[in-house]
ZATI-524941 format. One record per residue (C-alpha): residue in one letter; residue number from 1; x negated, y, z. Coordinates in nm, 2 decimals. Example, Ala and Ser with C-alpha at 12.3 -4.5 7.8 and 13.67 -1.06 7.14 Angstrom:
<pts>
<pt><loke>A</loke><lolo>1</lolo><X>-1.23</X><Y>-0.45</Y><Z>0.78</Z></pt>
<pt><loke>S</loke><lolo>2</lolo><X>-1.37</X><Y>-0.11</Y><Z>0.71</Z></pt>
</pts>
This chain:
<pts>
<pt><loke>X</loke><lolo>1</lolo><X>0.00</X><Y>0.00</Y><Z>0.00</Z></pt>
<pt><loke>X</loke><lolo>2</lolo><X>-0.26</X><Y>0.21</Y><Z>0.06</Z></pt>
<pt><loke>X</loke><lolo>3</lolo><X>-0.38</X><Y>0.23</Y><Z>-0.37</Z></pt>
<pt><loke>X</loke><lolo>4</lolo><X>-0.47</X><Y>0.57</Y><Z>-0.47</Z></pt>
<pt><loke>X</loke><lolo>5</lolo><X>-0.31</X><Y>0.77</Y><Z>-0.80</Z></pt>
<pt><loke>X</loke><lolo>6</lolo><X>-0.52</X><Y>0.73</Y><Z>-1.10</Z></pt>
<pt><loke>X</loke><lolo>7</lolo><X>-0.66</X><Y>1.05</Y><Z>-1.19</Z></pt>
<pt><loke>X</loke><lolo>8</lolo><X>-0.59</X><Y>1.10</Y><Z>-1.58</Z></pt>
<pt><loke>X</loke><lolo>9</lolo><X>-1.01</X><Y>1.11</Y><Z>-1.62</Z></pt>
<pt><loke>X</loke><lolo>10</lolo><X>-0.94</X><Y>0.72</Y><Z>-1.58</Z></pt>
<pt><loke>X</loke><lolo>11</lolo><X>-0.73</X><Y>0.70</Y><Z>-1.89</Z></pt>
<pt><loke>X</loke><lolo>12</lolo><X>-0.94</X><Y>0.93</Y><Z>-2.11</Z></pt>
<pt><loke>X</loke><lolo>13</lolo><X>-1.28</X><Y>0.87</Y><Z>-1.98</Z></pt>
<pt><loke>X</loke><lolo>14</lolo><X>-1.43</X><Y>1.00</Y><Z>-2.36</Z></pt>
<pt><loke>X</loke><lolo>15</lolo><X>-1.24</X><Y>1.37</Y><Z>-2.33</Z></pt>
<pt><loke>X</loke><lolo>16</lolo><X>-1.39</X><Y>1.62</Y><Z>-2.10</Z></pt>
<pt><loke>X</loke><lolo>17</lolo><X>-1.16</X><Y>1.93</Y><Z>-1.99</Z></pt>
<pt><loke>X</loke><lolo>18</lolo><X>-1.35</X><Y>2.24</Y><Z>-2.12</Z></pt>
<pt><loke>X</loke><lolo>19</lolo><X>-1.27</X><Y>2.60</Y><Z>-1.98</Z></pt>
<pt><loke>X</loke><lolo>20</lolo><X>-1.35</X><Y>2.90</Y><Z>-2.20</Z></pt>
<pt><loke>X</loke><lolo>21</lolo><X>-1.40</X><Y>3.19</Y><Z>-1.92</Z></pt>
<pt><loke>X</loke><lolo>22</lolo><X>-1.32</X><Y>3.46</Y><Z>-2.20</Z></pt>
<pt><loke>X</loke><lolo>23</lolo><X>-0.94</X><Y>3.33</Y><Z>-2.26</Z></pt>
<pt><loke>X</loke><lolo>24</lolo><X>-0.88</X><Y>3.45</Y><Z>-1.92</Z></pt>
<pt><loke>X</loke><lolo>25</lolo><X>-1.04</X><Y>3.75</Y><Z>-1.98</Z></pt>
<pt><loke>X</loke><lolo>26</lolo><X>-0.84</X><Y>3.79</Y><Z>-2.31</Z></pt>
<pt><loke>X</loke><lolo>27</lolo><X>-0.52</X><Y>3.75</Y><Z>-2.14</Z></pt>
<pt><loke>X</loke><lolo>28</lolo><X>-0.56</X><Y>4.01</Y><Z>-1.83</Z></pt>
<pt><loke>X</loke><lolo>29</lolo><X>-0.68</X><Y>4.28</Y><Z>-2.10</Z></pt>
<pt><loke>X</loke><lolo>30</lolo><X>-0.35</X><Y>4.18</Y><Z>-2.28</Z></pt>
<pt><loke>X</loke><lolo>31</lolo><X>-0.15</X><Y>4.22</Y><Z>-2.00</Z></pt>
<pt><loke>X</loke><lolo>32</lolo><X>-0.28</X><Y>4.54</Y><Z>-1.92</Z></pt>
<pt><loke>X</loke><lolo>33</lolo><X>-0.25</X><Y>4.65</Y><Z>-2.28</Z></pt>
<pt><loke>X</loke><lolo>34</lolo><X>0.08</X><Y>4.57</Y><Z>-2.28</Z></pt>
<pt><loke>X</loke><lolo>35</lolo><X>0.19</X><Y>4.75</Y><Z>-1.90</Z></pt>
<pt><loke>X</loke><lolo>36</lolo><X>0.02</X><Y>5.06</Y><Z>-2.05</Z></pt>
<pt><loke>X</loke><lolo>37</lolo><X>0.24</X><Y>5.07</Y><Z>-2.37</Z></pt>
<pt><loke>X</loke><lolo>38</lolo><X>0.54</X><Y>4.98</Y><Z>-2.19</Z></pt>
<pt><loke>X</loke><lolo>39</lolo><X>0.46</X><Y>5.26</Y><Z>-1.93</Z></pt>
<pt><loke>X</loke><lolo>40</lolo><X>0.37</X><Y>5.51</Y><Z>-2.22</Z></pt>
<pt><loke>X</loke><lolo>41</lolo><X>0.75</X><Y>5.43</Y><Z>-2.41</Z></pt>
<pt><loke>X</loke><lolo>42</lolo><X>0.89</X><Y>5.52</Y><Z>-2.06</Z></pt>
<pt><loke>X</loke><lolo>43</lolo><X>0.76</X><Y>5.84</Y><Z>-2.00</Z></pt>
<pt><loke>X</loke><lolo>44</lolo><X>0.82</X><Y>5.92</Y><Z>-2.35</Z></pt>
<pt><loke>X</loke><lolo>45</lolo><X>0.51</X><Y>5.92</Y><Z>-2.51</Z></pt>
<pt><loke>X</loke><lolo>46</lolo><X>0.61</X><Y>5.71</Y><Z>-2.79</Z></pt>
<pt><loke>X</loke><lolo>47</lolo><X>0.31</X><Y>5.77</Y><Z>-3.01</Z></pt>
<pt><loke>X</loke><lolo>48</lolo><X>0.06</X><Y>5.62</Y><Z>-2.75</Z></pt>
<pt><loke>X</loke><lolo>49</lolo><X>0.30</X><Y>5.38</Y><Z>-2.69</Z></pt>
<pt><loke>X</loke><lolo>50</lolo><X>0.29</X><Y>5.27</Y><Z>-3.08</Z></pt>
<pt><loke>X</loke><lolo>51</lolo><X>-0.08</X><Y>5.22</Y><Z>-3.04</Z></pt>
<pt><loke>X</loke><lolo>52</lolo><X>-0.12</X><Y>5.03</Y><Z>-2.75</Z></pt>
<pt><loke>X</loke><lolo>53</lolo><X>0.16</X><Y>4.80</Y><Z>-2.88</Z></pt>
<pt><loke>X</loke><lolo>54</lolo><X>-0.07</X><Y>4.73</Y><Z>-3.18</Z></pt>
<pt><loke>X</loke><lolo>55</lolo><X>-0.39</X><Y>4.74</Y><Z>-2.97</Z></pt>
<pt><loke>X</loke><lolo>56</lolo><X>-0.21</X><Y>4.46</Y><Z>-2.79</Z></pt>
<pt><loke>X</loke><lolo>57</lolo><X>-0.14</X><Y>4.28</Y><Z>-3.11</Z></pt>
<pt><loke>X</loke><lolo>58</lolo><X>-0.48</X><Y>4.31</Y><Z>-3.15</Z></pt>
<pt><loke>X</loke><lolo>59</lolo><X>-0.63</X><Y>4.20</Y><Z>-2.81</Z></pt>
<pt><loke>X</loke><lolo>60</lolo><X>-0.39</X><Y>3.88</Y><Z>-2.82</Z></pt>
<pt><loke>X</loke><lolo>61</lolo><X>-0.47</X><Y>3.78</Y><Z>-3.12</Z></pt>
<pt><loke>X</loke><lolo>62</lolo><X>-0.82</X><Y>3.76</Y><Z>-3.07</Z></pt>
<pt><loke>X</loke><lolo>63</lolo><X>-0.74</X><Y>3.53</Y><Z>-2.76</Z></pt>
<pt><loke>X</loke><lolo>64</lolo><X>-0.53</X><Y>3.26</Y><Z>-2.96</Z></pt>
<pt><loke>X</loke><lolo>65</lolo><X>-0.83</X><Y>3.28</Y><Z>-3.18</Z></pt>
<pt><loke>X</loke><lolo>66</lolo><X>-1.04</X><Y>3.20</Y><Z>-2.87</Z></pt>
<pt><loke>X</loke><lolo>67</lolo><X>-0.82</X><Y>2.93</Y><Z>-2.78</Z></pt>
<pt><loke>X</loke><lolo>68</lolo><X>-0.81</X><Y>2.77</Y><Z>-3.11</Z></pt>
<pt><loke>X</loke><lolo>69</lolo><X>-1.17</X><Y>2.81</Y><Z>-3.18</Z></pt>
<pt><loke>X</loke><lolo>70</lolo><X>-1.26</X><Y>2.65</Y><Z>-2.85</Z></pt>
<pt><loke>X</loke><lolo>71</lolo><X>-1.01</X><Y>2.36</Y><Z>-2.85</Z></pt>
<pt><loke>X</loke><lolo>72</lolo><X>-1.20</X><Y>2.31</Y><Z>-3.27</Z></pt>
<pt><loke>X</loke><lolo>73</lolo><X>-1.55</X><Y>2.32</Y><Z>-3.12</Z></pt>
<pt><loke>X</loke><lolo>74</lolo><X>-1.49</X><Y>2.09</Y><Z>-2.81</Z></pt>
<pt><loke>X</loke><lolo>75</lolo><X>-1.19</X><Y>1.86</Y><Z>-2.92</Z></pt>
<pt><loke>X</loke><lolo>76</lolo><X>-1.20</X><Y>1.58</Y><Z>-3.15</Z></pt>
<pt><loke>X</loke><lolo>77</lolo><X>-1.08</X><Y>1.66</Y><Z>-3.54</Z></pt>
<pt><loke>X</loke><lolo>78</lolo><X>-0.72</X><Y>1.51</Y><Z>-3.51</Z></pt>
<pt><loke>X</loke><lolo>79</lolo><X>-0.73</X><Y>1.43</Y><Z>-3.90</Z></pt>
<pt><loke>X</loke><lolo>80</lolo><X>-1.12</X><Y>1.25</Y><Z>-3.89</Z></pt>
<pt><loke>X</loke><lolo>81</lolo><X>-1.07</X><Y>0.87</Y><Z>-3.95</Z></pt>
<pt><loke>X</loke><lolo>82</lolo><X>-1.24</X><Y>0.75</Y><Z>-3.66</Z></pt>
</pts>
């Protein structure tokens, strides 16, 4: 009774869990992108608004592309035969 739960590292001995530290990164400075834009609209600077909006656009972007470029170099091609 006294078995232990299997830690998924059991089942996939061959993958290894890899943290970028910049997707963080990429997702506070959206964040606080997208408070500054929402705070500009509501004071009624619309203009400054409008351009954080697309820095934001910007700023996320780059972190999918983070994401995806990190998940390319350290995961397995899903369409390699192996």
């Amino acid at each position: 009774m006294g078995e232990a739960t299997p830690n998924l590292d059991e089942f996939f001995p061959e993958k290894k869990r890899v943290r970028n530290p910049l997707v963080p990164v990429g997702a506070l400075i959206t964040a606080g992108v997208l408070t500054a834009g929402l705070i500009s609209f509501r004071q009624g600077n619309s203009q400054l608004g409008q351009k954080l909006m697309r820095a934001r656009v910007v700023v996320q972007g780059a972190t999918v592309a983070l994401m995806v470029g990190t998940a390319y170099y350290y995961g397995g091609n899903p369409w390699r035969p192996r």
